[in-house]
N, CA, C and O atoms as a GROMACS GRO file, in nm:
protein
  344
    1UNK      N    1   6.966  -8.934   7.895
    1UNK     CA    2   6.859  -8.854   7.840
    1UNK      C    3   6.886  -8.833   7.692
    1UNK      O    4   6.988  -8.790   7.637
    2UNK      N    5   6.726  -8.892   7.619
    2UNK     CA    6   6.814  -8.849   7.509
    2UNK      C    7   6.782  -8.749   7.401
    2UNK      O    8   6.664  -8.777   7.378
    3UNK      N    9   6.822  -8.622   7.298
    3UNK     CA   10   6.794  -8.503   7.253
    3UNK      C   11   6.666  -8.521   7.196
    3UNK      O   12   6.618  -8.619   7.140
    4UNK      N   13   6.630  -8.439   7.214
    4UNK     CA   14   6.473  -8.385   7.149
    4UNK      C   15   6.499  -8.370   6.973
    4UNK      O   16   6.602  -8.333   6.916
    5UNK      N   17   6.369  -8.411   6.915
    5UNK     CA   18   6.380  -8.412   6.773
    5UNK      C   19   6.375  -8.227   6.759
    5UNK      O   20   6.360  -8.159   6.860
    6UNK      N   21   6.386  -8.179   6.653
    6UNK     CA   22   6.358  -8.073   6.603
    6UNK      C   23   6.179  -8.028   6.578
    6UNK      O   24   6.148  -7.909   6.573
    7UNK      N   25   6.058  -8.157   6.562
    7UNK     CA   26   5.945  -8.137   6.584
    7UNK      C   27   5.940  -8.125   6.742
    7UNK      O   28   5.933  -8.009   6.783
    8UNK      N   29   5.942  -8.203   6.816
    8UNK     CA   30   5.896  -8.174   6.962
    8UNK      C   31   5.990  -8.040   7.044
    8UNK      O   32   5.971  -8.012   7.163
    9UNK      N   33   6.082  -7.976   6.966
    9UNK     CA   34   6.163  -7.860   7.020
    9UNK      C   35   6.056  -7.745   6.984
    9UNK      O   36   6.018  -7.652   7.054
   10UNK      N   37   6.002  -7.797   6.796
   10UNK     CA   38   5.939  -7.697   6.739
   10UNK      C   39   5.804  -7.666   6.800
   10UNK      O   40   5.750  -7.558   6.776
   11UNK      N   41   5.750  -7.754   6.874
   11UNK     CA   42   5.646  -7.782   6.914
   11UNK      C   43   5.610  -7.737   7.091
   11UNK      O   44   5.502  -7.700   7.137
   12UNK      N   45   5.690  -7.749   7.134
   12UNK     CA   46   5.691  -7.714   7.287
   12UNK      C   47   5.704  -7.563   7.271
   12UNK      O   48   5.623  -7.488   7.325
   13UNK      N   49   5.839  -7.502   7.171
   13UNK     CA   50   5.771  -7.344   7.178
   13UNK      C   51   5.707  -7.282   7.131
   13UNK      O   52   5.720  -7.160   7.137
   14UNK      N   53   5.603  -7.347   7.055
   14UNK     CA   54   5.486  -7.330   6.987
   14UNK      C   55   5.372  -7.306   7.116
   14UNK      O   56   5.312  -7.203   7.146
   15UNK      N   57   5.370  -7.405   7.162
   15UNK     CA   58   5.297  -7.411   7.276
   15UNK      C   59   5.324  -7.273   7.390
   15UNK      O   60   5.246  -7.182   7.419
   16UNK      N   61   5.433  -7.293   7.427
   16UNK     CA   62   5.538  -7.209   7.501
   16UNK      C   63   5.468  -7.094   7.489
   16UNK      O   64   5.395  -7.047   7.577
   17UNK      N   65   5.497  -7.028   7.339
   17UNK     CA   66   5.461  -6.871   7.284
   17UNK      C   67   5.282  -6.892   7.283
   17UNK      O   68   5.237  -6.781   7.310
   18UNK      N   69   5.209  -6.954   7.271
   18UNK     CA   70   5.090  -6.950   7.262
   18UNK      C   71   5.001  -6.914   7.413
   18UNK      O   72   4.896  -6.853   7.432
   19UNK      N   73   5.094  -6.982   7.504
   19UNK     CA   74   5.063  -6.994   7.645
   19UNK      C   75   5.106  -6.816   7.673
   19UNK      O   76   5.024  -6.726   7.652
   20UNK      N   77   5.219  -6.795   7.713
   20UNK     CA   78   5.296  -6.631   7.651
   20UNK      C   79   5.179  -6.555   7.605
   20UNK      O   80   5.136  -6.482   7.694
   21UNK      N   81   5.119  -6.548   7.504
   21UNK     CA   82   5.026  -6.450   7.426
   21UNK      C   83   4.894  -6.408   7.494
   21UNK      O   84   4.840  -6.300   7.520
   22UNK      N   85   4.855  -6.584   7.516
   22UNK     CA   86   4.748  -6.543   7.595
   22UNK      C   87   4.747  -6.466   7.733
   22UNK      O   88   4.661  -6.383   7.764
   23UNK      N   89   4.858  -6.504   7.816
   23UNK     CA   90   4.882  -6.453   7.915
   23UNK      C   91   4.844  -6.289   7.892
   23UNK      O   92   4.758  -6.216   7.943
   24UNK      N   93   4.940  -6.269   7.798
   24UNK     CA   94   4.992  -6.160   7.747
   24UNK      C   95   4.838  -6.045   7.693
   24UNK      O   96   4.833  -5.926   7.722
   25UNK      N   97   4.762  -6.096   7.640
   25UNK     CA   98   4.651  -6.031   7.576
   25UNK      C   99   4.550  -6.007   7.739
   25UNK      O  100   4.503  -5.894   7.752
   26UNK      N  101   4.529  -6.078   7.818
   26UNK     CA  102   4.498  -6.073   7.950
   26UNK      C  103   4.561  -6.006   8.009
   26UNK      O  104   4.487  -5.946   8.086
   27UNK      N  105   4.684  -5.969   8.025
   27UNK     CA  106   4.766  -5.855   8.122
   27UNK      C  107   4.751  -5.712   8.025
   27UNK      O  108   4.743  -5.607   8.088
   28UNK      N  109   4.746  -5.705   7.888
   28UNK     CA  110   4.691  -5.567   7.835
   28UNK      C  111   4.533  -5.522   7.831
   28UNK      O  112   4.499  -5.404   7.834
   29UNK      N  113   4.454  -5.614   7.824
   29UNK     CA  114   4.364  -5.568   7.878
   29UNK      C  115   4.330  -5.526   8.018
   29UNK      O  116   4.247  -5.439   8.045
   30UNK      N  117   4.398  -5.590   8.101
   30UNK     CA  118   4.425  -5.540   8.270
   30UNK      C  119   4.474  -5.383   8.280
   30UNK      O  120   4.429  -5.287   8.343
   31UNK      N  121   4.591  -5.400   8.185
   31UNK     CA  122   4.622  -5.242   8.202
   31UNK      C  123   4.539  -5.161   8.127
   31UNK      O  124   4.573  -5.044   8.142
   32UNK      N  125   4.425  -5.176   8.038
   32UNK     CA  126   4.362  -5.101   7.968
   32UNK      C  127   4.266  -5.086   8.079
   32UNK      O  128   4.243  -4.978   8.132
   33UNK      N  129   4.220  -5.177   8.107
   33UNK     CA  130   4.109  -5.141   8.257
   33UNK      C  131   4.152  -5.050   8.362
   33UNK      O  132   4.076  -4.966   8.409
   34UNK      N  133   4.268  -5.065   8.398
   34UNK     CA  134   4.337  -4.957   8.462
   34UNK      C  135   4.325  -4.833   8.412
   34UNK      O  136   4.305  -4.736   8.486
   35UNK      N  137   4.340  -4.819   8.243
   35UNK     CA  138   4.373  -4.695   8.232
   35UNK      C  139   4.251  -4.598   8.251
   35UNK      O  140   4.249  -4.480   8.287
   36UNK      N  141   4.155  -4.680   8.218
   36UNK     CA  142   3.971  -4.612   8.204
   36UNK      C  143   3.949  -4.600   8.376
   36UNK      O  144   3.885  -4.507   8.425
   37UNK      N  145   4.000  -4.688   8.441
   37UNK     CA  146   3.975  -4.662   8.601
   37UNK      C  147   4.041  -4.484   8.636
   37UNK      O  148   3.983  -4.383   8.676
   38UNK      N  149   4.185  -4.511   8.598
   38UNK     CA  150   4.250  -4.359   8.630
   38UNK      C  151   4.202  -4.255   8.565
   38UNK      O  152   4.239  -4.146   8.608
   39UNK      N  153   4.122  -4.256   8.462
   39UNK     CA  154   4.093  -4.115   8.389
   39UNK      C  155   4.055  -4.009   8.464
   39UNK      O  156   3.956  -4.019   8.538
   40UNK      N  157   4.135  -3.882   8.454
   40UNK     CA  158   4.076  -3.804   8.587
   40UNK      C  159   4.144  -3.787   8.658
   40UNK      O  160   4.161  -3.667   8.685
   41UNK      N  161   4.216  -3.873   8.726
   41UNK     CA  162   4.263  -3.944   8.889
   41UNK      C  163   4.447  -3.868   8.826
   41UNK      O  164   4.516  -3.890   8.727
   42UNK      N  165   4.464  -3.770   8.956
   42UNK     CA  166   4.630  -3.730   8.906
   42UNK      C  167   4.717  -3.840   8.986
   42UNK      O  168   4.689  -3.931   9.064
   43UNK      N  169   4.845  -3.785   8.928
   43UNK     CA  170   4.896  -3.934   8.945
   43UNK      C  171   4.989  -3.902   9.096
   43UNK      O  172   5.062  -3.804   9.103
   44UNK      N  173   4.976  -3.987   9.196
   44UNK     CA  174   5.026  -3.998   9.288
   44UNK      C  175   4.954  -3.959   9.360
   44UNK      O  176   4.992  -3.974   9.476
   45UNK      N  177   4.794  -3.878   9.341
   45UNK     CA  178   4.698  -3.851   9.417
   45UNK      C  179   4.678  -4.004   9.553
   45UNK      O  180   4.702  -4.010   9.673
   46UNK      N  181   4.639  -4.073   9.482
   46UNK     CA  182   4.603  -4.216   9.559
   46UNK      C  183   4.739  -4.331   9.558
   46UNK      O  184   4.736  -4.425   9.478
   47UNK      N  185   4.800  -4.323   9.609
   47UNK     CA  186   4.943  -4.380   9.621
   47UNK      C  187   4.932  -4.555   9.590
   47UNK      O  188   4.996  -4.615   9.504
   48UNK      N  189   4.838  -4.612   9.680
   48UNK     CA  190   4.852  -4.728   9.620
   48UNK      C  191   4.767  -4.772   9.481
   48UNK      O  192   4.797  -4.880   9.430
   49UNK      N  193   4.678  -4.704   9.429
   49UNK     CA  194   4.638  -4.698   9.287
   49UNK      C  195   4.786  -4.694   9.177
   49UNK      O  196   4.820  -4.777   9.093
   50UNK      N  197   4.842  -4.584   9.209
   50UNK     CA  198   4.968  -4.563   9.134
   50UNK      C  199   5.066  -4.655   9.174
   50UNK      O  200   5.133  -4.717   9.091
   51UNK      N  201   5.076  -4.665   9.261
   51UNK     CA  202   5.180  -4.822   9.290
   51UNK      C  203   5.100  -4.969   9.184
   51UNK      O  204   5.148  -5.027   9.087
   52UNK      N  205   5.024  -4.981   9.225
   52UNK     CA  206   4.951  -5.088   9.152
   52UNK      C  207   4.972  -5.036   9.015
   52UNK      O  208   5.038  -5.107   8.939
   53UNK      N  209   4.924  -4.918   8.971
   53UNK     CA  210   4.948  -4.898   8.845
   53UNK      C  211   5.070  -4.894   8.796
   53UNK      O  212   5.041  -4.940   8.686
   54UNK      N  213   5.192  -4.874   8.789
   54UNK     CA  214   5.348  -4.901   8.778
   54UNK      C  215   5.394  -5.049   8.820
   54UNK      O  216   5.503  -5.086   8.776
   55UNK      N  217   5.336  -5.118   8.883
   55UNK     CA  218   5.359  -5.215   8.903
   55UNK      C  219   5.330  -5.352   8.792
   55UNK      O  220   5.400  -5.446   8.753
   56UNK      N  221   5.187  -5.307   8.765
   56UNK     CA  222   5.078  -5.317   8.582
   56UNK      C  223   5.146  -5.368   8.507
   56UNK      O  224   5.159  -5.481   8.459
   57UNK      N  225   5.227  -5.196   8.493
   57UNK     CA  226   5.296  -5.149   8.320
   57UNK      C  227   5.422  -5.227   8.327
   57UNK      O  228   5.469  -5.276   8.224
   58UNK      N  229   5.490  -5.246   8.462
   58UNK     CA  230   5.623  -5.296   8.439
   58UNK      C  231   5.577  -5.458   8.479
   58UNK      O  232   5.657  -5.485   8.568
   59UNK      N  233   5.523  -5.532   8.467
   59UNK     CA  234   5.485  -5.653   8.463
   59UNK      C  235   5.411  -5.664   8.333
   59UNK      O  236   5.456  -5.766   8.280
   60UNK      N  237   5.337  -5.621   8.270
   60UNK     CA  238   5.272  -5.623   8.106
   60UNK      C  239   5.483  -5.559   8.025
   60UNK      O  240   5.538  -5.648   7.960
   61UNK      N  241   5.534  -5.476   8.033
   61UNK     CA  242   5.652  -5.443   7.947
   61UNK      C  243   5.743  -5.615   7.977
   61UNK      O  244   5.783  -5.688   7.886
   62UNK      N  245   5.754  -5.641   8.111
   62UNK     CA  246   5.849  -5.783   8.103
   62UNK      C  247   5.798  -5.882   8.056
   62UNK      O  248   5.871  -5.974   8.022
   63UNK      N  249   5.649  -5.894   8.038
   63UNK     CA  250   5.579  -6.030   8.011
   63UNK      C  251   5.604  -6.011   7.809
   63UNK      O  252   5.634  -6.095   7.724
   64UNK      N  253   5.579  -5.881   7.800
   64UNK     CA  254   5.571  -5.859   7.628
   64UNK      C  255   5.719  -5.863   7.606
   64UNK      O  256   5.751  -5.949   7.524
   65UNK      N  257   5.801  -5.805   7.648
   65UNK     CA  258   6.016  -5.889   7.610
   65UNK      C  259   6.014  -6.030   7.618
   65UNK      O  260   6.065  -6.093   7.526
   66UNK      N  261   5.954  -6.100   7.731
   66UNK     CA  262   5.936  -6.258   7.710
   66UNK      C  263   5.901  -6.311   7.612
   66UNK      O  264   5.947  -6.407   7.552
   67UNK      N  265   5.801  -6.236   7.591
   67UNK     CA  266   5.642  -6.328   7.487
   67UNK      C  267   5.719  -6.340   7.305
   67UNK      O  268   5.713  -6.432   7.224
   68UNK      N  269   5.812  -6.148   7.293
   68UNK     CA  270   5.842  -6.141   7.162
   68UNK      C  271   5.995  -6.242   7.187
   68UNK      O  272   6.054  -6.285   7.088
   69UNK      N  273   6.033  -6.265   7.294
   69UNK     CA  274   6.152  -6.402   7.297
   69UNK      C  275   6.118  -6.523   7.252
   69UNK      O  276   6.172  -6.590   7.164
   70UNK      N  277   5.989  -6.553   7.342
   70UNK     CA  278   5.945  -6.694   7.261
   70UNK      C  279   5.913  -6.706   7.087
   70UNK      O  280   5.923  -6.802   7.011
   71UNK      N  281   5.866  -6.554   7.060
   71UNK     CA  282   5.841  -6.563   6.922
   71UNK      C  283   5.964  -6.625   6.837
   71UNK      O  284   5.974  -6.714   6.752
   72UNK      N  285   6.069  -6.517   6.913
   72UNK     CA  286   6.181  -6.529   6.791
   72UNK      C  287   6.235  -6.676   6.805
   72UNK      O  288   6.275  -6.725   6.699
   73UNK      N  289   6.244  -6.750   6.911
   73UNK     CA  290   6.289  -6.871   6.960
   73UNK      C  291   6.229  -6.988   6.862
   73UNK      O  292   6.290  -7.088   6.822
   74UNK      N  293   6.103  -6.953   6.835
   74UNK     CA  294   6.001  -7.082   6.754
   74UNK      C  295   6.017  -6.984   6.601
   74UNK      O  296   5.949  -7.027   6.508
   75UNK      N  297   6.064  -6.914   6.585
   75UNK     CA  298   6.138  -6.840   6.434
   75UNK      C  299   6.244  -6.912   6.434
   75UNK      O  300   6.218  -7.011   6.366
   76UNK      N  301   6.342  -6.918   6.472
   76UNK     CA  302   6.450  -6.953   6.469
   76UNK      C  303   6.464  -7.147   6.444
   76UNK      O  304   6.530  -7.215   6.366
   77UNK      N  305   6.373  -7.178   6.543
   77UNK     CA  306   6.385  -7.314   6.509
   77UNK      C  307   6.281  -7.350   6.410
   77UNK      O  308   6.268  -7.468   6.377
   78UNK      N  309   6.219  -7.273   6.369
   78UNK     CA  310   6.148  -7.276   6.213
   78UNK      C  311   6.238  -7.255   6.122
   78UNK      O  312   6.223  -7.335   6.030
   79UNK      N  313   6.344  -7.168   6.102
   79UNK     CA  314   6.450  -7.180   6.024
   79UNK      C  315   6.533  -7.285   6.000
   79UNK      O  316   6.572  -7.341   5.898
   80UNK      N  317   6.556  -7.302   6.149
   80UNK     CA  318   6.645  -7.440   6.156
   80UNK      C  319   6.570  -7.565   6.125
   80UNK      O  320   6.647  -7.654   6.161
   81UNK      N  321   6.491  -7.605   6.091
   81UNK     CA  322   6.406  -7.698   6.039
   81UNK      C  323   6.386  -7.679   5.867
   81UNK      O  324   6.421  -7.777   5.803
   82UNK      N  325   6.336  -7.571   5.794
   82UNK     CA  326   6.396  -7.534   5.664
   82UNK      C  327   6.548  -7.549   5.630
   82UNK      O  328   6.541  -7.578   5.511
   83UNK      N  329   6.646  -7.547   5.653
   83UNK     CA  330   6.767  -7.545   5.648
   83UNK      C  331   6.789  -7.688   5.648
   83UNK      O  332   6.837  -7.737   5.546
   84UNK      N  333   6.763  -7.760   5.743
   84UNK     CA  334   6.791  -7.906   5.735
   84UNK      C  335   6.697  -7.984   5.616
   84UNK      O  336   6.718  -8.096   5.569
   85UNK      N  337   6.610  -7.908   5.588
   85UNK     CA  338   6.553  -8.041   5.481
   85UNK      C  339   6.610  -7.974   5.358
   85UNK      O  340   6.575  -8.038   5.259
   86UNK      N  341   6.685  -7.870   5.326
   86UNK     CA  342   6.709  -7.845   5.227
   86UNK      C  343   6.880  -7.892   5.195
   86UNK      O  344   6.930  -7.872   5.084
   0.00000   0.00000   0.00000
C-alpha cells in the first residue's frame, strides 16, 4: 500500500469535516426543535420526552468534539502543507 500524497490526506478531511458540519447543523437544529417542543413542559414531568431530550444534547455535544476534531485535523495538515513548500 502505498502513502497518500499530502493533497488527497488534505482532501479527504476536507470532505470528512464538511460531511461532520452538515451532520452537525442538522442535529442543532433537532435540538432547537426540541427545545420549542419543551417550553412549558417541567423536566422529568414526561420521562421519555426527557430521556430523548438528554439523549439529543449528549449526541449533538459528541458529534460537535468530533466535528471541531476534524477541523483541527484539516488545520493541521494545512500547516503541514505550508511548511513543506516553504
Amino acid at each position: 500500500m502505498k502513502p497518500k500524497k499530502m493533497s488527497e490526506e488534505s482532501g479527504s478531511a476536507r470532505n470528512k469535516f464538511r460531511f461532520h458540519f452538515a451532520v452537525e447543523i442538522i442535529l442543532v437544529a433537532a435540538l432547537a426543535i426540541y427545545m420549542v417542543l419543551a417550553q412549558g413542559q417541567v423536566v422529568g414531568d414526561d420521562l421519555a420526552f426527557t430521556v430523548v431530550g438528554a439523549g439529543l444534547m449528549a449526541l449533538v455535544t459528541y458529534w460537535t468534539l468530533s466535528t471541531l476534531r476534524d477541523g483541527l485535523e484539516m488545520v493541521v495538515l494545512r500547516a503541514r502543507g505550508l511548511k513543506l513548500k516553504h
